[in-house]
C-alpha positions as protocol buffer text, in pm:
chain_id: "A"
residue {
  index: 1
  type: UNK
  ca { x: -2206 y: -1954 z: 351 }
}
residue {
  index: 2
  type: UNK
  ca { x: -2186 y: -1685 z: 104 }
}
residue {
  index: 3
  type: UNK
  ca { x: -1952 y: -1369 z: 156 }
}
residue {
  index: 4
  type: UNK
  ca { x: -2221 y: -1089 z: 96 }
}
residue {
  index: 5
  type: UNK
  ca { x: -1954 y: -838 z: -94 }
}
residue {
  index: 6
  type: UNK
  ca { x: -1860 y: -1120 z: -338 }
}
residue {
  index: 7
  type: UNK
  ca { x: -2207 y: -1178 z: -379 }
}
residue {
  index: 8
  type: UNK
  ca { x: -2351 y: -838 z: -400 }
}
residue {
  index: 9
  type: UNK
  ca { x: -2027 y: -780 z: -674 }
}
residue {
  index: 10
  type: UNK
  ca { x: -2122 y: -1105 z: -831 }
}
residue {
  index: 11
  type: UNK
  ca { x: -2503 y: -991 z: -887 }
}
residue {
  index: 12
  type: UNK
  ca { x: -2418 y: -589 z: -1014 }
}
residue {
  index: 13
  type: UNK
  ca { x: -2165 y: -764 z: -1271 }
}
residue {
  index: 14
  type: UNK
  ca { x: -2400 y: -974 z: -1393 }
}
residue {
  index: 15
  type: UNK
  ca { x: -2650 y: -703 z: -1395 }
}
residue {
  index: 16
  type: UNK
  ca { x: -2379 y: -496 z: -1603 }
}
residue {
  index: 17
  type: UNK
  ca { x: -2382 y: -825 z: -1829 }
}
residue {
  index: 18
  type: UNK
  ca { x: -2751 y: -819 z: -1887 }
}
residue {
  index: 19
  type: UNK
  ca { x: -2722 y: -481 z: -2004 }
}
residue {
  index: 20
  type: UNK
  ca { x: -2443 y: -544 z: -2248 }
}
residue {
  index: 21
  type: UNK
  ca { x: -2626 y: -836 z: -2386 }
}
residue {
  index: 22
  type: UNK
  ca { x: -2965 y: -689 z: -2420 }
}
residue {
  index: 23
  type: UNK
  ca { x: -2733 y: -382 z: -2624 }
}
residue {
  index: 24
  type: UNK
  ca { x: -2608 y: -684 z: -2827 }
}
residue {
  index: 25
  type: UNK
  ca { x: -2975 y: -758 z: -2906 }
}
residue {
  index: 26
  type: UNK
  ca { x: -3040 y: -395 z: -3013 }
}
residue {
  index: 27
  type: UNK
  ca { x: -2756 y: -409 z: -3242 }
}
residue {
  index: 28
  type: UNK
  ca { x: -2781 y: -725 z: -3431 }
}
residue {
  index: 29
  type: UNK
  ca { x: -3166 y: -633 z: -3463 }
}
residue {
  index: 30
  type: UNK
  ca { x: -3017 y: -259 z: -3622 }
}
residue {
  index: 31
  type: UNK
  ca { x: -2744 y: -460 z: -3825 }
}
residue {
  index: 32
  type: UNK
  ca { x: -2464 y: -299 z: -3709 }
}
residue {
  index: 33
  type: UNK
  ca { x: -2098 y: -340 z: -3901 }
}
residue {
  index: 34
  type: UNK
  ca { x: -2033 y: -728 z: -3789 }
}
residue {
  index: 35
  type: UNK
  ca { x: -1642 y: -550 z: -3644 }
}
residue {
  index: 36
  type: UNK
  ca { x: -1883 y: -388 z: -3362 }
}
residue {
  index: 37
  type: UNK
  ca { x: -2088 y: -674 z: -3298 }
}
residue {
  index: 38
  type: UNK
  ca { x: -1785 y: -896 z: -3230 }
}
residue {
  index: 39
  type: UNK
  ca { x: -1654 y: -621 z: -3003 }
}
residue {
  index: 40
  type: UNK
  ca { x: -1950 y: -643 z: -2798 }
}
residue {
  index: 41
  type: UNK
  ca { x: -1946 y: -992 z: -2826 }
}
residue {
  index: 42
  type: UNK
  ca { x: -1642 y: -982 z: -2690 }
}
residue {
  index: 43
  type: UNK
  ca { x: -1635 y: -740 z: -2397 }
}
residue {
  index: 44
  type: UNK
  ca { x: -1934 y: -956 z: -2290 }
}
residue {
  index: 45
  type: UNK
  ca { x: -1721 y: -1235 z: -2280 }
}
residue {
  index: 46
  type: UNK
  ca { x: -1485 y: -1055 z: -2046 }
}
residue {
  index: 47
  type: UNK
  ca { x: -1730 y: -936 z: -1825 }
}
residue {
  index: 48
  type: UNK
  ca { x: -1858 y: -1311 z: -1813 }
}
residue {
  index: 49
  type: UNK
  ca { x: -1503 y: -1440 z: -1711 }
}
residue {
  index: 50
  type: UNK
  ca { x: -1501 y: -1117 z: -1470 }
}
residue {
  index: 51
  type: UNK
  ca { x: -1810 y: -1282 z: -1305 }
}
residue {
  index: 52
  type: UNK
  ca { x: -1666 y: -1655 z: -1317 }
}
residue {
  index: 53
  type: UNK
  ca { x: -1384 y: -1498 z: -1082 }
}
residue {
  index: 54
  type: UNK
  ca { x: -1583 y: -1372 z: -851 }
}
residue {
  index: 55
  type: UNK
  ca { x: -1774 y: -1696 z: -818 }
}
residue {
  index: 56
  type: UNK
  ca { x: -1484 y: -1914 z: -833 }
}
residue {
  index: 57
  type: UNK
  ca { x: -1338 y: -1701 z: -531 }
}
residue {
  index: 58
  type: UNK
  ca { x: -1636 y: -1705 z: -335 }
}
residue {
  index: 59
  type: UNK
  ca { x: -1655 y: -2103 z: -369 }
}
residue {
  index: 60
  type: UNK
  ca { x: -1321 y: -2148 z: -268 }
}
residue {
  index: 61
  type: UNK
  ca { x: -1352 y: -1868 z: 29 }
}
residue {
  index: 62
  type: UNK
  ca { x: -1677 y: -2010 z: 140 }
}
residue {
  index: 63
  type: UNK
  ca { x: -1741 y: -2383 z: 47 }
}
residue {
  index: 64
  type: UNK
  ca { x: -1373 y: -2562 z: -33 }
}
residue {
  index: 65
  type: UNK
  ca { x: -1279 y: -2343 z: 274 }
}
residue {
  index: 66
  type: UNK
  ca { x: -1549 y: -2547 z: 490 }
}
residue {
  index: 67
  type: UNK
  ca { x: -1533 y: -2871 z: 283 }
}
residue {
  index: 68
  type: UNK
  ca { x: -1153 y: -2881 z: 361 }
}
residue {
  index: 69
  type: UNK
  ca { x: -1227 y: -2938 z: 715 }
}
residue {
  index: 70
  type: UNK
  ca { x: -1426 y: -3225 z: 678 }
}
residue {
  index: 71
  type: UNK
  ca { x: -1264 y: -3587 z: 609 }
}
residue {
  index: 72
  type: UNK
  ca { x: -1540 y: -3639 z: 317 }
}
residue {
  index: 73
  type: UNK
  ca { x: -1558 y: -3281 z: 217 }
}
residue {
  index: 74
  type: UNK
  ca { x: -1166 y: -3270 z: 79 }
}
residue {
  index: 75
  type: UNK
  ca { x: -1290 y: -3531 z: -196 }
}
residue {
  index: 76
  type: UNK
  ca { x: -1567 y: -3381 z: -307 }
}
residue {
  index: 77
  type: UNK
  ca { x: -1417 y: -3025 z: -340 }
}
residue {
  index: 78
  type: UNK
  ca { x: -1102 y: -3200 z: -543 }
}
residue {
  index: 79
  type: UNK
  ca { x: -1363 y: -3325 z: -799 }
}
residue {
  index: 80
  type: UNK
  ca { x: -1553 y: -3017 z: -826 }
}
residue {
  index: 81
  type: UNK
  ca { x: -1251 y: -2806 z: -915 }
}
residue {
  index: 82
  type: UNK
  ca { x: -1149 y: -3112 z: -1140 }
}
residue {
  index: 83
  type: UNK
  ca { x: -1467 y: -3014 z: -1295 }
}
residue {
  index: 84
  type: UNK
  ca { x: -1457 y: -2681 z: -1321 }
}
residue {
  index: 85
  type: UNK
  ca { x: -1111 y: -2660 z: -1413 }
}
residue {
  index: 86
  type: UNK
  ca { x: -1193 y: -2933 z: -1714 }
}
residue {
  index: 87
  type: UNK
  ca { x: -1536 y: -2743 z: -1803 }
}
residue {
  index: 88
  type: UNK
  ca { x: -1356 y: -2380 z: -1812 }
}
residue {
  index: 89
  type: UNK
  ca { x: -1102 y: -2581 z: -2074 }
}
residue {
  index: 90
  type: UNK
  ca { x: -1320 y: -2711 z: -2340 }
}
């Protein structure tokens, strides 16, 4: 129950992310000026929240979507965005 283009988008941003962290590496390790550092830091950050989107959306397209048709399902999808939403807020 996964959609394939949120998945194959989901797997070349985290690619993209690997890349950008293993640059990351290469800088600490050269001891780059801490301002660049943190700005790497940071655009991997919002490549990591680009990525939690496209999960997020292909839970909600895929699994709440089914989940929401069964009686027990709507419960259990309710608590797991509870816990997502309380996890993304800590």
């Amino acid at each position: 129950m996964v959609d394939q283009e949120l998945k194959n988008r989901a797997i070349h941003r985290a690619k993209i992310i690997r890349g950008q962290l293993d640059g990351l590496v290469k800088a600490i390790e050269k001891e780059m000026y801490c301002p660049e550092l943190l700005g790497q830091s940071l655009t991997i950050q919002r490549s990591l929240k680009s990525l939690d989107a496209f999960l997020l959306e292909n839970h909600l397209k895929t699994h709440v979507r089914h989940q929401m048709t069964q009686k027990e399902g709507v419960d259990k999808a309710v608590k797991e965005l509870i816990d997502v939403y309380t996890l993304s807020n800590k």
